[in-house]
C-alpha positions as CSV (number, residue, x, y, z in Angstrom):
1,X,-18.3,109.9,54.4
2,X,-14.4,110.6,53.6
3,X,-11.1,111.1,55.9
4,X,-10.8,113.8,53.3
5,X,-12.3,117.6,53.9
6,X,-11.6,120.3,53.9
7,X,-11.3,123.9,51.3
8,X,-9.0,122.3,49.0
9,X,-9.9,118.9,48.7
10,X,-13.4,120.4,47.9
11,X,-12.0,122.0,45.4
12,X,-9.8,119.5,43.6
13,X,-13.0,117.2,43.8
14,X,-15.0,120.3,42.2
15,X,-12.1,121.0,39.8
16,X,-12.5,117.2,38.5
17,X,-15.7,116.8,39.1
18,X,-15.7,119.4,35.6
19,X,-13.3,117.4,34.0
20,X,-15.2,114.5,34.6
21,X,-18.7,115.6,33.6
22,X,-16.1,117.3,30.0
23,X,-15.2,113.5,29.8
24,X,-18.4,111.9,29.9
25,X,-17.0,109.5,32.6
26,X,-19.4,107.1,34.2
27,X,-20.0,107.4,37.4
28,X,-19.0,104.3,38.8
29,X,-15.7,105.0,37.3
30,X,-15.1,108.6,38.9
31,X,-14.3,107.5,42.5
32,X,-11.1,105.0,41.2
33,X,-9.6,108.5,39.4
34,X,-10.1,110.8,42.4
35,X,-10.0,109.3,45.7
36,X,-6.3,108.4,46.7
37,X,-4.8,104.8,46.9
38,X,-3.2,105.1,50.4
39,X,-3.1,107.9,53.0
40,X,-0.6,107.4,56.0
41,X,-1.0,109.8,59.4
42,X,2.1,109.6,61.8
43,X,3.2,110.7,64.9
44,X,6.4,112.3,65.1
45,X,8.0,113.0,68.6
46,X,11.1,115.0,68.6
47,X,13.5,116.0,71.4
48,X,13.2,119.4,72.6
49,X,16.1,121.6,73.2
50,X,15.1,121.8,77.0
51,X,14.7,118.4,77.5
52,X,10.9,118.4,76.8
53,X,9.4,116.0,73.9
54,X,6.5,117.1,71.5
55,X,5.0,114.8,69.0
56,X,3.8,116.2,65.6
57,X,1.8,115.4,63.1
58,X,2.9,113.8,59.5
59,X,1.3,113.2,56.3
60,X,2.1,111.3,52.9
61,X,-1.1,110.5,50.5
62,X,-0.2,108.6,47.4
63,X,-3.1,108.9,44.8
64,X,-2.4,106.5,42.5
65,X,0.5,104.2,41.1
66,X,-0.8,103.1,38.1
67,X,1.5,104.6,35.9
68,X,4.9,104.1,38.1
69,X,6.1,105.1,41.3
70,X,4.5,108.4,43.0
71,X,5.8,111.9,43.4
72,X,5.8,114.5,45.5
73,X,6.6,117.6,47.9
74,X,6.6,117.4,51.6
75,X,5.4,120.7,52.7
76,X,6.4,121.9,57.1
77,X,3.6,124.6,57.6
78,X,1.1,125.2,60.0
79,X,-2.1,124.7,57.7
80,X,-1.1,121.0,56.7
81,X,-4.0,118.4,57.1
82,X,-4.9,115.7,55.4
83,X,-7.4,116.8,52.9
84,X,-5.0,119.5,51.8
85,X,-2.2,116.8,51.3
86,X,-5.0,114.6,49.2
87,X,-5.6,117.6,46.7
88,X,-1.9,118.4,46.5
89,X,-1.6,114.8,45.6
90,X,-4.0,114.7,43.3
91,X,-3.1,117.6,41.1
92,X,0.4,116.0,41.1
93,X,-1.3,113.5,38.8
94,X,-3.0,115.5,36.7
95,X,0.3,117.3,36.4
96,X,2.3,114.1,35.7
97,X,0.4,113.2,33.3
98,X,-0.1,115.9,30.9
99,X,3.9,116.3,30.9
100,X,4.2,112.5,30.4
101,X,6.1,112.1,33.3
102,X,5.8,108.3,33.9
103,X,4.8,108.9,38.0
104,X,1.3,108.8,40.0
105,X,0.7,112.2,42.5
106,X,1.8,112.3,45.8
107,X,2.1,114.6,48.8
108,X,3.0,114.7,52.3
109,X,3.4,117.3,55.4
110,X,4.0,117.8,58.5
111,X,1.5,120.5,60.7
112,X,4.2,122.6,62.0
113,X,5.2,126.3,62.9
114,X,9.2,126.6,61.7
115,X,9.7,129.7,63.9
116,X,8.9,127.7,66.7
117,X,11.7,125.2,65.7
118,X,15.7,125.4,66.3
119,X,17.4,123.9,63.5
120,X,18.6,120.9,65.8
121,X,14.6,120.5,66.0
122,X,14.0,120.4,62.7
123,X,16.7,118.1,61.9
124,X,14.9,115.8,64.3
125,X,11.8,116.4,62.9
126,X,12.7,115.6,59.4
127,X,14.6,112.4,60.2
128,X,11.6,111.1,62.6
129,X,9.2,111.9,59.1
130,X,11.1,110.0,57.2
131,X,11.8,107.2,59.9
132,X,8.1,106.8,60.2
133,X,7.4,106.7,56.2
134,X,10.3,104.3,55.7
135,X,7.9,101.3,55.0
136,X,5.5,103.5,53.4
137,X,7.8,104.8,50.6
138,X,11.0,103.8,48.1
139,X,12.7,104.6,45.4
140,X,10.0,102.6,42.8
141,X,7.0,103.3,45.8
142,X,7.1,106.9,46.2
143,X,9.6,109.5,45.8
144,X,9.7,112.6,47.8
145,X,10.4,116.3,47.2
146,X,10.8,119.6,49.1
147,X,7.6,121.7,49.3
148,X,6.8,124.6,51.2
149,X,9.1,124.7,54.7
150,X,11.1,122.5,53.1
151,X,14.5,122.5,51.3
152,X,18.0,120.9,49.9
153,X,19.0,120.8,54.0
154,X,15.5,118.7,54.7
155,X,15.6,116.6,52.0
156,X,19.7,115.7,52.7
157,X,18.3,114.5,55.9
158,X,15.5,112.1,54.5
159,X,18.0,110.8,52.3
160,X,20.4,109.9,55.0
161,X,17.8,108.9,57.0
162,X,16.4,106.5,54.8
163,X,20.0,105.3,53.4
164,X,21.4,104.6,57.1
165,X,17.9,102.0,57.2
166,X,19.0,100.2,53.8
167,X,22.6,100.3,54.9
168,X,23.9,102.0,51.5
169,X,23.5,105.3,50.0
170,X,20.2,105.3,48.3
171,X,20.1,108.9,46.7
172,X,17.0,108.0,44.2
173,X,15.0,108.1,47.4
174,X,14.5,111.8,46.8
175,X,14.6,115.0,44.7
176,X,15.7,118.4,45.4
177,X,18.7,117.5,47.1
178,X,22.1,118.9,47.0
179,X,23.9,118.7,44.7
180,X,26.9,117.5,46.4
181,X,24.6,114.9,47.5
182,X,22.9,113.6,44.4
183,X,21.4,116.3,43.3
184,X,21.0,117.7,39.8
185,X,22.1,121.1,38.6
186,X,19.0,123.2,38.1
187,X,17.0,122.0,39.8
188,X,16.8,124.8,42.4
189,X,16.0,127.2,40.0
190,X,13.7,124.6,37.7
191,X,10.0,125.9,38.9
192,X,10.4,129.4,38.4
193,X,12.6,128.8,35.5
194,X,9.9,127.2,34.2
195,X,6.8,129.2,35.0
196,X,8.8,132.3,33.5
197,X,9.3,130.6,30.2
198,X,6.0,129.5,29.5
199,X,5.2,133.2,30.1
200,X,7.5,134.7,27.8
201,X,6.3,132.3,25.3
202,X,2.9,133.2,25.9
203,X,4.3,137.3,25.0
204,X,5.5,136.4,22.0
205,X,2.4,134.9,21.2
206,X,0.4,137.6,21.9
207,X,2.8,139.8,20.5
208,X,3.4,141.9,23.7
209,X,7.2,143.8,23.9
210,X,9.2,141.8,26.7
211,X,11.4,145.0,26.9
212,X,8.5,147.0,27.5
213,X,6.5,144.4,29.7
214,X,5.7,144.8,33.7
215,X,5.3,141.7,35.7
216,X,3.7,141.3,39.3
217,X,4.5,138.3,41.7
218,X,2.6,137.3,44.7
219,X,5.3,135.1,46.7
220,X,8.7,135.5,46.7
221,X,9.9,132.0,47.9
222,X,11.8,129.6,45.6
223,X,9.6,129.9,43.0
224,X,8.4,133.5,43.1
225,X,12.2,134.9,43.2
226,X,13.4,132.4,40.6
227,X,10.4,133.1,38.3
228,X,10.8,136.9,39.0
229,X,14.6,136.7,38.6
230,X,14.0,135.0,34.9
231,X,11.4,137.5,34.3
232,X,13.7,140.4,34.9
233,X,16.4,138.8,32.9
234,X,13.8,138.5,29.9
235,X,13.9,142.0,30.0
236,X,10.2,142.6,31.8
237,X,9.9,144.8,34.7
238,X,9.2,143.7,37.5
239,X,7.1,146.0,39.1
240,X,5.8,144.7,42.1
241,X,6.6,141.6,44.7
242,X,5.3,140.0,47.9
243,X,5.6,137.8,50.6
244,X,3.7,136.5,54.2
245,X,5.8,140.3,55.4
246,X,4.4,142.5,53.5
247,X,4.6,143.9,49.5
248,X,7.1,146.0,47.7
249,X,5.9,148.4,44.6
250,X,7.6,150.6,42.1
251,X,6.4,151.5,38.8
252,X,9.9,151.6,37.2
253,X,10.7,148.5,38.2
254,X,12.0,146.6,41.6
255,X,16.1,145.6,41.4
256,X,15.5,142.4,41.8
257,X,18.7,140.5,42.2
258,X,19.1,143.0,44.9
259,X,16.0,141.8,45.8
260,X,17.0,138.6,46.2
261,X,20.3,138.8,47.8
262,X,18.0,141.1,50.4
263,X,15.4,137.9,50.7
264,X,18.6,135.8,51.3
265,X,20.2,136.9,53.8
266,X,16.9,138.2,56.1
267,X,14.5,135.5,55.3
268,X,11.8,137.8,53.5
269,X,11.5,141.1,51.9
270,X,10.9,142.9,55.0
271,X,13.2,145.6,55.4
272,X,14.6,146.0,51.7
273,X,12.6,149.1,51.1
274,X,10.5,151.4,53.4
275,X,9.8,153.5,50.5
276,X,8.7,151.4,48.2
277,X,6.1,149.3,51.0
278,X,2.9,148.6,49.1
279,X,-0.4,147.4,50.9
280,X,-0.5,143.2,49.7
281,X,-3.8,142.9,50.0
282,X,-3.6,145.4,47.1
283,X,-1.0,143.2,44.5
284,X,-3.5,141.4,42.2
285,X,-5.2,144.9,40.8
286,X,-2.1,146.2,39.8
287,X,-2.3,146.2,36.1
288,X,0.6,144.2,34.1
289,X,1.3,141.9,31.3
290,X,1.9,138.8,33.4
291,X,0.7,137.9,37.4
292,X,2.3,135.1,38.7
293,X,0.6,133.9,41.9
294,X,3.2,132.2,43.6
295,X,2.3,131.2,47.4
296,X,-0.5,129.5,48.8
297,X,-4.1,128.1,47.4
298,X,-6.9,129.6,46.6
299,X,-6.0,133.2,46.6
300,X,-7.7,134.1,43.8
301,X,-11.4,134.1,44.3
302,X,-14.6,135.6,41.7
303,X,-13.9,138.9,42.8
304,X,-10.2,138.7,42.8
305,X,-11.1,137.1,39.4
306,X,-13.2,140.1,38.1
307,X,-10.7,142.7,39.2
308,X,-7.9,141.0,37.4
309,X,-5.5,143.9,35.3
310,X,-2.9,141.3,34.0
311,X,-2.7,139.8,30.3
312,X,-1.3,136.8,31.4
313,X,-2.0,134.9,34.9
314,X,0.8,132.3,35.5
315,X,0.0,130.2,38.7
316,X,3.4,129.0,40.1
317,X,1.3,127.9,43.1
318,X,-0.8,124.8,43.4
319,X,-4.7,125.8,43.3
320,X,-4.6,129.4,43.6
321,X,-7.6,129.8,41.8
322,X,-10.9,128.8,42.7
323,X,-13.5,127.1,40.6
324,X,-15.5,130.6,41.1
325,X,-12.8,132.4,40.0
326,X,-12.7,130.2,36.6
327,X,-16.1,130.7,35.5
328,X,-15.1,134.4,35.9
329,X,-11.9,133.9,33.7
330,X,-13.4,131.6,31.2
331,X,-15.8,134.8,30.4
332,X,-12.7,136.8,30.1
333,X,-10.7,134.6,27.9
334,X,-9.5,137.4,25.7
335,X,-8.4,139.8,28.1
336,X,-6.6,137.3,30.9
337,X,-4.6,134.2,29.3
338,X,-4.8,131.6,31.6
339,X,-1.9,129.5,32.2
340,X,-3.1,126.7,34.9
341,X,-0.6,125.6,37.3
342,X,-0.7,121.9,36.5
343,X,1.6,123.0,33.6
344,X,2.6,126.6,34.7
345,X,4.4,125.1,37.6
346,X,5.9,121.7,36.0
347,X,9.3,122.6,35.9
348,X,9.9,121.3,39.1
349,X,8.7,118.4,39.2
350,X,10.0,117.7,35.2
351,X,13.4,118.6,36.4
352,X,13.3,116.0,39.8
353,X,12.1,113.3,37.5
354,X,15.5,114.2,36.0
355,X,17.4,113.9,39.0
356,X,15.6,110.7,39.5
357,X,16.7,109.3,36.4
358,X,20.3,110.4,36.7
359,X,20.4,109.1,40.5
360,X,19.1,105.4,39.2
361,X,21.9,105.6,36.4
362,X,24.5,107.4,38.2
363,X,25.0,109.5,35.2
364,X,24.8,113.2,35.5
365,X,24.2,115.9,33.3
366,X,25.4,119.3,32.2
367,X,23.1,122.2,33.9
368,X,22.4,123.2,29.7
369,X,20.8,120.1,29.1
370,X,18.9,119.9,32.1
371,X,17.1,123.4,30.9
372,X,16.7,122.4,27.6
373,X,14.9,119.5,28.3
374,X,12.4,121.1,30.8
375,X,11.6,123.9,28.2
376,X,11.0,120.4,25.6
377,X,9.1,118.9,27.6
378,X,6.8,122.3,28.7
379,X,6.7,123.2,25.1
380,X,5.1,120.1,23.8
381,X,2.2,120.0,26.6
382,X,1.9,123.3,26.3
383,X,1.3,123.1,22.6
384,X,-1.0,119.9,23.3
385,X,-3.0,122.4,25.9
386,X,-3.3,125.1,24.0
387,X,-4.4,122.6,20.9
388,X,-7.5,121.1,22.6
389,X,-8.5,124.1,24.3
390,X,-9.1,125.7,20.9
391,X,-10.2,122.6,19.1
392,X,-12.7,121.8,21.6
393,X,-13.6,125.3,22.6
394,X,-12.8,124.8,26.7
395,X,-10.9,127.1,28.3
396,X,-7.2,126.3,28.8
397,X,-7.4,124.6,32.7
398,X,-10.1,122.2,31.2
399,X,-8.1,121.2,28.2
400,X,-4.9,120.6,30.6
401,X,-6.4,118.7,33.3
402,X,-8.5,116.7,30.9
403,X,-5.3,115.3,29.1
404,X,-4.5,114.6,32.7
405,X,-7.3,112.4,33.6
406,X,-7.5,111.1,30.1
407,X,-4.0,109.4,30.3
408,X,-4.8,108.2,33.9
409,X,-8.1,106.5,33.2
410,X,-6.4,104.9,30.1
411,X,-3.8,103.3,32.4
412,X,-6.4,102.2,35.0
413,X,-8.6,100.6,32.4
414,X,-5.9,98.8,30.2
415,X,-4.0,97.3,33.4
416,X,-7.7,96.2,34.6
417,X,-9.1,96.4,38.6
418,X,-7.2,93.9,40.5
419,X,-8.2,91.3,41.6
């Protein structure tokens, strides 16, 4: 019996069960790796703006801390519950790990409907979630991030939340926050930066024309515009986009920095194009070089999987593929190349470790060398990925998530079980 449940916890405990049967890990060992160290539920009642007070529901699981402090997003949404927070927390692990990034996972939410919130609400909201989590978290302890619903505004407020409580400015306590406010240049843009240049790397590879290329992108929040913006600045069309309003399609390629002035200013795509509306249910056959799911988990199931017309399927969301789905992609390794989110979508969370690290010195670098870093740091796990899944004949989410879980179990067994 676990607090945890749920689609996708299931499905990060499937997804390592694999990795740990790959492994050869005992059994008594595989419950340590996989179930979270702490899991904190709050209530958070806010003041209504006619007087009336409604108490929400907040999240943060850390999964481990063995190699340093924990990281991770703080997604507003509707859907949030705790066993989606755990597997969001545990693929931030996995993730850490196979970029070397010296963090454990974490994650943390808050179940929530934004349109239902002024922005007076959700500025009480956000400081109340942080209020709650003050003893919970810290810039050693657990470092938070925005996620989906959240953004530089949010995270501003956490940080001056949790600063006011320690009586000085404490700007380490998060990533992803202004700039003006301790924030680092590029990291905005870092995710989808980051997903689009492992995907032109994969091109070249494969020796596929980017002038000539199409691209596809389900999602067109921070990381499907950026990642759609780099895209089209690589020279690839971008033929077709989406969001939770609707799709947009044209063959000769979507404007998209119109696009995303458009997305801007309106809050989705809705209205940019009435001739160019495309049914979304309909965006993953549409055949291109690259697919970049970009939204929410699980979206890509066996059948999705089967129907797939892309050469290259880079997940800038967490989980959007199913462990069905995989055994259908692993038989169709030479038509679809694989590039699993744990490194597809490391950018951002490369980049905030970045902004950690210059918060902590107070030393702050040139946008330039914050890119070239990232792309360092992608390249080499890439090239470690891509190294085991060919030497040990495992298709390329195996080979990533078992350098994961290899570089956590090492730390768990050298430091020892306590006490």
């Amino acid at each position: 019996m676990s607090v945890y449940s749920g689609p996708v916890f299931d499905m990060a405990a499937e997804q390592f069960g694999v990795i740990a049967n790959h492994l050869s890990i005992p059994f008594d060992e595989r419950d340590r790796l996989l179930l979270p160290k702490r899991a904190v539920i709050i209530s958070c009642p806010i003041h209504r703006d006619d007087g009336s007070i409604t108490v929400f529901e907040g999240y943060r699981v850390q999964h481990h801390l063995t190699l340093g402090p924990t990281k991770g997003g703080t997604r507003f949404a509707p859907s949030v519950d705790i066993g989606e927070v755990a597997a969001l927390a545990i693929w931030m692990s996995w993730k850490c790990a196979l970029v070397g990034l010296p963090y454990g996972g974490a994650k943390g939410g808050v179940r929530v409907d934004l349109t239902t919130l002024s922005k007076r609400e959700l500025e009480g909201l956000s400081r109340r979630y942080m209020q709650e989590m003050i003893p919970f978290v810290g810039p050693h302890t657990d470092v938070m991030a925005p996620d989906m619903g959240t953004n530089e505004q949010v995270m501003a407020w956490f940080m001056d939340t949790y600063s006011m409580y320690q009586g000085r400015t404490v700007t380490e306590i998060v990533t992803g926050k202004p700039v003006s406010s301790g924030g680092t240049l590029g990291r905005r843009e870092a995710t989808g930066r980051g997903v689009a240049h492992i995907a032109k790397r994969v091109l070249n590879e494969l020796s596929i024309n980017l002038g000539t290329a199409t691209a596809v992108i389900q999602g067109f929040g921070n990381v499907g515009s950026y990642a759609a913006l780099e895209l089209h600045r690589f020279g690839l069309k971008v033929i077709a986009v989406s969001d939770h309003t609707g799709a947009l399609h044209d063959p000769s390629g979507l404007d998209i920095p119109a696009l995303i002035r458009h997305a801007g200013t309106h809050g989705s795509i809705a209205g940019f194009s009435n001739q160019l509306q495309f049914d979304p249910e309909q965006i993953f056959a549409l055949s291109c070089d690259v697919l970049v799911p970009a939204a929410m988990e699980r979206v890509i199931d066996a059948q999705v999987a089967a129907n797939l017309k892309c050469r290259v399927l880079a997940e800038g969301a967490n989980g959007p593929t199913t462990p069905d789905a995989d055994l259908v992609l692993e038989k169709r390794q030479d038509e679809v190349f694989v590039i699993p989110d744990i490194l597809c979508n490391a950018g951002g969370v490369i980049v905030s470790y970045f902004e950690w690290v210059q918060d902590l010195q107070q030393l702050f670098w040139e946008e330039e060398e914050v890119t070239r870093r990232e792309y360092q740091i992608l390249d080499r796990a890439f090239d470690q990925m891509v190294t085991r899944a060919r030497v040990d004949k495992i298709s390329h989410r195996t080979a990533a998530m078992a350098i994961g879980v290899e570089k956590v179990r090492a730390g768990k067994n050298i430091r020892g079980l306590f006490p």
